[in-house]
C-alpha positions as CSV (number, residue, x, y, z in Angstrom):
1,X,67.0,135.4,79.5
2,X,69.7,133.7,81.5
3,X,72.9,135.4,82.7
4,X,76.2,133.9,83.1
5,X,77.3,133.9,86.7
6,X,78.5,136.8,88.0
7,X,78.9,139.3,91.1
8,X,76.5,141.9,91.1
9,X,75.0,142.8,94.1
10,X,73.1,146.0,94.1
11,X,74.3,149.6,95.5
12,X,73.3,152.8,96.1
13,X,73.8,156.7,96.0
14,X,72.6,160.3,94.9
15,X,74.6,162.4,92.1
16,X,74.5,165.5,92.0
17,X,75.4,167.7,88.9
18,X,78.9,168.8,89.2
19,X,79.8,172.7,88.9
20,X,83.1,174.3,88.7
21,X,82.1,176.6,91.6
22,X,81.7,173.1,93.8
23,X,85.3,172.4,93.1
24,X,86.7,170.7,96.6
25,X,89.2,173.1,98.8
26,X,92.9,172.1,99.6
27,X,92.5,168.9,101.4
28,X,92.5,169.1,104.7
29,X,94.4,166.5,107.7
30,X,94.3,163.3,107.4
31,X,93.5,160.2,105.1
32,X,90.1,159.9,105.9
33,X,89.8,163.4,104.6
34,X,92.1,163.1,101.3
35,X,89.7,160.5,100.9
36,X,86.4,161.6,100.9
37,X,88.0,164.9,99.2
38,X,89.0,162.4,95.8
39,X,85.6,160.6,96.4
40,X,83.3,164.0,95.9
41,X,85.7,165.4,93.3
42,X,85.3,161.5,91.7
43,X,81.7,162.0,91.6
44,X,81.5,165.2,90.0
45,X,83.6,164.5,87.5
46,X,81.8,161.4,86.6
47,X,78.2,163.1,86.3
48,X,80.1,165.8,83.7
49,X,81.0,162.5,82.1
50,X,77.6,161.3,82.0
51,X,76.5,164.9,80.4
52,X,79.4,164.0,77.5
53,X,77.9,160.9,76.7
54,X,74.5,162.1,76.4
55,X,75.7,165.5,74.5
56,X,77.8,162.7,71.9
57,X,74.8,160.4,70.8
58,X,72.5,163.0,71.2
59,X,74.8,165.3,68.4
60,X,72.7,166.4,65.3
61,X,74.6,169.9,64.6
62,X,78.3,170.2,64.8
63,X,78.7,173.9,65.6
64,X,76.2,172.5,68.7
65,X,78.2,169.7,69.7
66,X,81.6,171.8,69.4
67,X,80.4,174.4,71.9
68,X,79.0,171.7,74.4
69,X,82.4,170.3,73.9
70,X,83.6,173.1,75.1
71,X,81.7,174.2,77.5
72,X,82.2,170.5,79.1
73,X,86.0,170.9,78.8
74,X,86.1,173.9,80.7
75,X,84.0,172.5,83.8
76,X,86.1,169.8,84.2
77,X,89.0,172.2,84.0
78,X,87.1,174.2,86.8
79,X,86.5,170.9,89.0
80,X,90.5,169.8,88.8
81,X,91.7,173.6,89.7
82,X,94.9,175.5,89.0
83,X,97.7,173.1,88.4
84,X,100.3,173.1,92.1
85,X,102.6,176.4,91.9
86,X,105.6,174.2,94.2
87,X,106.9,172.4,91.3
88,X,104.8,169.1,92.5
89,X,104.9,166.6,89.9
90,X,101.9,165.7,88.5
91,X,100.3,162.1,89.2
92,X,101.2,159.0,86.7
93,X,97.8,159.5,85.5
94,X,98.4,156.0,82.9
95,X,99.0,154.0,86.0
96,X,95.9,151.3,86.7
97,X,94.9,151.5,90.0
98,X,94.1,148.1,91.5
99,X,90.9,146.6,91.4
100,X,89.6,146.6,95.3
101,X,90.0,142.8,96.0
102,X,89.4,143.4,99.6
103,X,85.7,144.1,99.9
104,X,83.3,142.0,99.7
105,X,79.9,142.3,97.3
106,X,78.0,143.0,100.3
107,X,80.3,146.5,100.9
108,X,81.4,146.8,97.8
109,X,77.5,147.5,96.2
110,X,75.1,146.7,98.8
111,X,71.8,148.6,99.5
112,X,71.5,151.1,102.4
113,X,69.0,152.3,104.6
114,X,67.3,156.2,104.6
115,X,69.7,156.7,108.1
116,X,73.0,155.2,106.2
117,X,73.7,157.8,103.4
118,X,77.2,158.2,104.2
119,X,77.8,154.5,105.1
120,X,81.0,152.8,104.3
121,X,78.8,150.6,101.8
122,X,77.9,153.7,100.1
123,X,81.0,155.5,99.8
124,X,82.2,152.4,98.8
125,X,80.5,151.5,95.6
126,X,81.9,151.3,92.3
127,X,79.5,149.7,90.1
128,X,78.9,150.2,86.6
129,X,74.9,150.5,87.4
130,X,74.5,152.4,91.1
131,X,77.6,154.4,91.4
132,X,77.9,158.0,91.3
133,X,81.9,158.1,90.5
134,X,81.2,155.4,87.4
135,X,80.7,157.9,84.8
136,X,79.0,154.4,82.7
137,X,76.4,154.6,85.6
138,X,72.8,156.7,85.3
139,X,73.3,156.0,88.7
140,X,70.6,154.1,90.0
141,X,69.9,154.9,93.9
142,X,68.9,151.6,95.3
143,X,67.5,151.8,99.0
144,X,66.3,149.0,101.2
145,X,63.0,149.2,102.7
146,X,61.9,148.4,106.0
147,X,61.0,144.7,104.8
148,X,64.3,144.1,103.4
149,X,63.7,144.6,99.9
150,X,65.7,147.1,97.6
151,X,64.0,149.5,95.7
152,X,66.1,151.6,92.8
153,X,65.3,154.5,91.2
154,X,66.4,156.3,88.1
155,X,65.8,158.2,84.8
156,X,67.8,156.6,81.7
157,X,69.0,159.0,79.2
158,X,69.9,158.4,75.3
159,X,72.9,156.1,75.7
160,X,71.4,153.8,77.5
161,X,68.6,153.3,74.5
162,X,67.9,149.9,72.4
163,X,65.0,150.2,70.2
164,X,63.8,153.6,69.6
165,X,62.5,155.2,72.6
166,X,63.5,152.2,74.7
167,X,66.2,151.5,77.7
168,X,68.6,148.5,76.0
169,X,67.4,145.1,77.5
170,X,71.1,144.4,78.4
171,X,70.8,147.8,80.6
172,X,67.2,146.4,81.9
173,X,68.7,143.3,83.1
174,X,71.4,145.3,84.6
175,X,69.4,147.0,86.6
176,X,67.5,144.2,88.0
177,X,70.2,142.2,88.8
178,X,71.6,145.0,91.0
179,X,68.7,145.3,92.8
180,X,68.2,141.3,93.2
181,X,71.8,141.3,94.2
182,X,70.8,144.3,96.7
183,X,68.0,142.3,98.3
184,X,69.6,139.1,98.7
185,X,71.9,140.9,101.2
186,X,70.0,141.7,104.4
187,X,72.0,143.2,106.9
188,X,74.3,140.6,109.0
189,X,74.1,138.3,105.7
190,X,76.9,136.3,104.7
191,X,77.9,137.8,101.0
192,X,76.3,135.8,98.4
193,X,77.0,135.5,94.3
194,X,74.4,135.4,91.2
195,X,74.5,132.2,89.9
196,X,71.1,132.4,87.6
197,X,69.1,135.8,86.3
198,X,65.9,135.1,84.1
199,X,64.6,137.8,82.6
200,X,60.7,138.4,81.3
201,X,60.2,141.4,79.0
202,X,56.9,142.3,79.2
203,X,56.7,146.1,77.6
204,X,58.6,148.7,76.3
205,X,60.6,150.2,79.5
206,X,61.1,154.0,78.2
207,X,64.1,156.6,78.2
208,X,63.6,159.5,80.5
209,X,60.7,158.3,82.4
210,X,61.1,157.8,86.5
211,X,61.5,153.3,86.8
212,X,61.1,151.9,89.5
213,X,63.4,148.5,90.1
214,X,62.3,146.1,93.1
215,X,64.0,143.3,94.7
216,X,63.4,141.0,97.2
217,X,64.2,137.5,98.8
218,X,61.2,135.1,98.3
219,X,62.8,132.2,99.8
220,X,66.3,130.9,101.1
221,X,67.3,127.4,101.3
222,X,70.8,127.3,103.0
223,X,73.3,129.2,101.2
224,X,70.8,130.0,98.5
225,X,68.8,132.7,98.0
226,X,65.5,133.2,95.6
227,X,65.1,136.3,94.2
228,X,62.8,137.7,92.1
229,X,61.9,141.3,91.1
230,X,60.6,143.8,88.6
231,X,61.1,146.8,87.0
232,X,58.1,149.5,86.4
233,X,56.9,153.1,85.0
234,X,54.6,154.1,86.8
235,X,52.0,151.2,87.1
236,X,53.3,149.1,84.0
237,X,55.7,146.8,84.6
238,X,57.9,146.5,81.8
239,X,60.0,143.5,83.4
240,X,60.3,140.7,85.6
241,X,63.0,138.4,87.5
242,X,63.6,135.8,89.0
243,X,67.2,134.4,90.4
244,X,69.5,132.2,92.2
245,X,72.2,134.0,94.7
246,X,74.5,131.7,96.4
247,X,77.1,132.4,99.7
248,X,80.3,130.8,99.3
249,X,81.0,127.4,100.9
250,X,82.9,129.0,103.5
251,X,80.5,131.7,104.4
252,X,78.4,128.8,105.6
């Protein structure tokens, strides 16, 4: 399988699941703080999000679904807190907040290591694969090993399934190019783009089974990068890559 070019270097983070009783405080001084006070309520809002999509396609009993529904609702309603007693009006909640032009792939998604958990690359990543404030995202954690290669991690639930039983070889794909996309940016790299993702399926990769995704550079021949990588339960791999990242002209 061959992708059409696109940006998708790899990212990671841990979710955790949200609970009404985690709700964040007032916020305190400061943008920074405002900041990382949206980006924690962000995440635990997503993960609810994720526990929505799995109640929907996993519905089989209406009176079931209708109290999950419920019971959702009202942690959400626990996470967001009492509306503002000054009069404050709410936020334009239809307005579309800009796509962040400014960051490169590198810090937009990039893997970090085990001493970077809170590292500007992680807080910063938005992906539809790795991050936890994307409620579309299982997440996957991606981490970079002491070799340089990216290793992710994650369990895929019901609406992320294909065939029966099965993680949706779009998703699959995903995932590997993530983690290629992770790899092919060591640290001090110039950012770099896919520009070709083949993809071998080899066996069934399953729903909520631990997968392992590996990435790593096997050689680089000025501004490109060859990647190649697989994806794994336990010791059957399910998948393999292989792919071409390129670094802009101008990144040298």
């Amino acid at each position: 399988m061959t992708s059409a070019p696109q940006a998708g270097p790899g990212a990671a983070s841990t979710a955790n699941t949200p609970d009404a009783a985690d709700a964040p405080g007032a916020p305190g001084d400061g943008a920074a703080t405002s900041a990382d006070g949206a980006r924690g309520l962000a995440e635990r809002a997503a993960a609810l999000g994720r526990e929505l999509a799995t109640a929907l396609v996993s519905a089989d009993d209406e009176a079931r679904l209708a109290a999950q529904l419920r019971e959702l609702a009202a942690r959400l309603g626990g996470l967001a807190g009492p509306a503002p007693a000054d009069g404050t009006p709410p936020a334009d909640t239809r307005a579309r907040p800009a796509a962040h032009h400014g960051q490169e792939p590198a810090s937009r998604s990039g893997a970090v290591g085990p001493d970077e958990d809170d590292s500007p690359v992680r807080r910063g990543d938005i992906t539809p694969i790795s991050s936890p404030r994307n409620p579309l995202a299982p997440p996957l954690v991606i981490e970079r090993e002491a070799d340089g290669s990216a290793v992710g991690r994650a369990s895929l639930p019901l609406q992320y399934q294909g065939p029966p039983e099965r993680v949706h070889g779009g998703i699959v794909c995903l995932m590997l190019d993530q983690v290629l996309g992770s790899a092919a940016h060591p640290k001090g790299a110039a950012p770099a783009y896919t520009r070709v993702l083949e993809v071998e399926y080899l066996a069934a990769t399953p729903l909520d089974a631990p997968l392992t995704v590996r990435g790593w550079i096997e050689r680089t021949e000025g501004r490109k990068r060859f990647l190649a990588g697989t994806v794994a339960h336990g010791d059957t791999i399910t998948a393999r890559a292989t792919g071409l990242w390129v670094a802009p002209r101008e990144a040298g």
